[in-house]
C-alpha positions as CSV (number, residue, x, y, z in Angstrom):
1,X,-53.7,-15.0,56.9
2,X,-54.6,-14.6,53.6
3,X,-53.5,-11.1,53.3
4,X,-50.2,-11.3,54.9
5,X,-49.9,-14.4,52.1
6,X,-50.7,-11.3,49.5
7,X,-48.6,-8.8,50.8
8,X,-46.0,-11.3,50.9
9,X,-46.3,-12.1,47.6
10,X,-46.8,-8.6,46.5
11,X,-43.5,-7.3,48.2
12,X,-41.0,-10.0,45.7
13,X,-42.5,-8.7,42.9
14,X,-41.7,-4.7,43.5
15,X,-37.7,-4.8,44.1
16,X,-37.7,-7.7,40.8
17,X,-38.9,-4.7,38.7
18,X,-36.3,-2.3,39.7
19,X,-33.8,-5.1,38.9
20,X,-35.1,-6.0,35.8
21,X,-34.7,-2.6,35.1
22,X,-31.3,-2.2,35.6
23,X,-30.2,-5.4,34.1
24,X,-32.5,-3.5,30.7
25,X,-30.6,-0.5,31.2
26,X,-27.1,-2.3,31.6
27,X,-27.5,-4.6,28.8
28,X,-28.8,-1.7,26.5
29,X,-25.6,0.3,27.3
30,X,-23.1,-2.4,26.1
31,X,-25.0,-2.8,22.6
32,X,-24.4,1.0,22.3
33,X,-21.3,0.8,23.6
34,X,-20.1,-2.2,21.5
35,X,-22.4,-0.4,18.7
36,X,-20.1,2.8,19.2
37,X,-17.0,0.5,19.5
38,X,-17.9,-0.9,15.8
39,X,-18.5,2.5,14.7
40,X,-15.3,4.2,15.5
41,X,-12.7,1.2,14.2
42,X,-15.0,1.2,10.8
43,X,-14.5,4.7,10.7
44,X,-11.1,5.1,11.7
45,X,-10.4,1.9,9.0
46,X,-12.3,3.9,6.1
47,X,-10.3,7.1,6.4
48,X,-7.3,4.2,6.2
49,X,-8.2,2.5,3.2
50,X,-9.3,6.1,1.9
51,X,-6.0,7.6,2.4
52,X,-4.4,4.2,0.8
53,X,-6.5,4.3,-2.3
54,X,-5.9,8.6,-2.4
55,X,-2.0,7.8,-2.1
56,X,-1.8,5.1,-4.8
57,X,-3.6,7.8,-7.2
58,X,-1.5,10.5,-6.2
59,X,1.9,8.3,-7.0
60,X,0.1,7.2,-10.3
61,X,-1.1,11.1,-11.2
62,X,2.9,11.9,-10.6
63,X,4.1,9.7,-12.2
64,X,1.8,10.3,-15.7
65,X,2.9,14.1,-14.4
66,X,6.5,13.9,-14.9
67,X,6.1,11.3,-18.3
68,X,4.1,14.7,-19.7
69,X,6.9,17.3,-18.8
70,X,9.8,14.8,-19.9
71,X,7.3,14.4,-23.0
72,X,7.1,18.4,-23.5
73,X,10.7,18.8,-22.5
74,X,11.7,16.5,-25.8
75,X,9.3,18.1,-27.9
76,X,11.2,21.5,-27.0
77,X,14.4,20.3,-28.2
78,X,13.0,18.8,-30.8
79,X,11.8,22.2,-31.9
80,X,14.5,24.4,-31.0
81,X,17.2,21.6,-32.5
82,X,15.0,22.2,-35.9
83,X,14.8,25.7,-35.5
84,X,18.5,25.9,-35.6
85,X,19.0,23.7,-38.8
86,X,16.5,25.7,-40.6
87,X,18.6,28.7,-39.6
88,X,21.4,27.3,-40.6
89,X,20.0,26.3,-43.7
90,X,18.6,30.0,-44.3
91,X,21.7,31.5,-43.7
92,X,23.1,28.9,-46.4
93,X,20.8,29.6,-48.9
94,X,21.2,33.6,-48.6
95,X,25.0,33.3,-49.0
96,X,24.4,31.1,-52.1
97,X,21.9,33.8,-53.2
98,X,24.4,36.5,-52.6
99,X,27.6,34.6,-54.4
100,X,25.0,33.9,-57.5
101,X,23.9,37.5,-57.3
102,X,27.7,38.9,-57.6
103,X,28.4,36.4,-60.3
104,X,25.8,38.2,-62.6
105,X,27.6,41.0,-63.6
């Protein structure tokens, strides 16, 4: 009797392992799973907040962009208003030259 008692203590034990074994292998593939899950929305919010930060830069480079080209577009007048007077004035000084000159004779 004793060794049907051990064989039928024996036989619980063998399909409890298989079990076991499943409920291992179940439980492992939901951490990797949720693992995966946390790995995908942290990557898909990074490329977010990366294209947020890249957009806020681009708006500010643009914007100090355009202050430098209104900036060089005064400058130009600036110059080219000047260059004008001092042609002006040029042409002002040679025609007092020239009336001096013909009131030397």
């Amino acid at each position: 009797m004793q060794s049907l008692f051990v064989t039928n203590i024996s036989q619980p034990i063998q399909p409890s392992q298989p079990n076991f074994a499943r409920q291992t292998e179940h439980g492992t593939g939901f951490f990797v799973g949720f693992f995966l899950t946390f790995v995908f929305i942290g990557f898909v919010s990074g490329c977010f907040l990366h294209h947020k930060r890249y957009k806020k830069l681009h708006i500010k480079r643009q914007a100090e962009i355009f202050q430098e080209v209104e900036a060089s577009e005064k400058i130009q007048k600036m110059t080219s208003e000047i260059d004008q007077k001092l042609s002006s004035q040029r042409e002002q000084q040679i025609e007092i030259l020239e009336k001096i000159w013909k009131m030397k004779p």
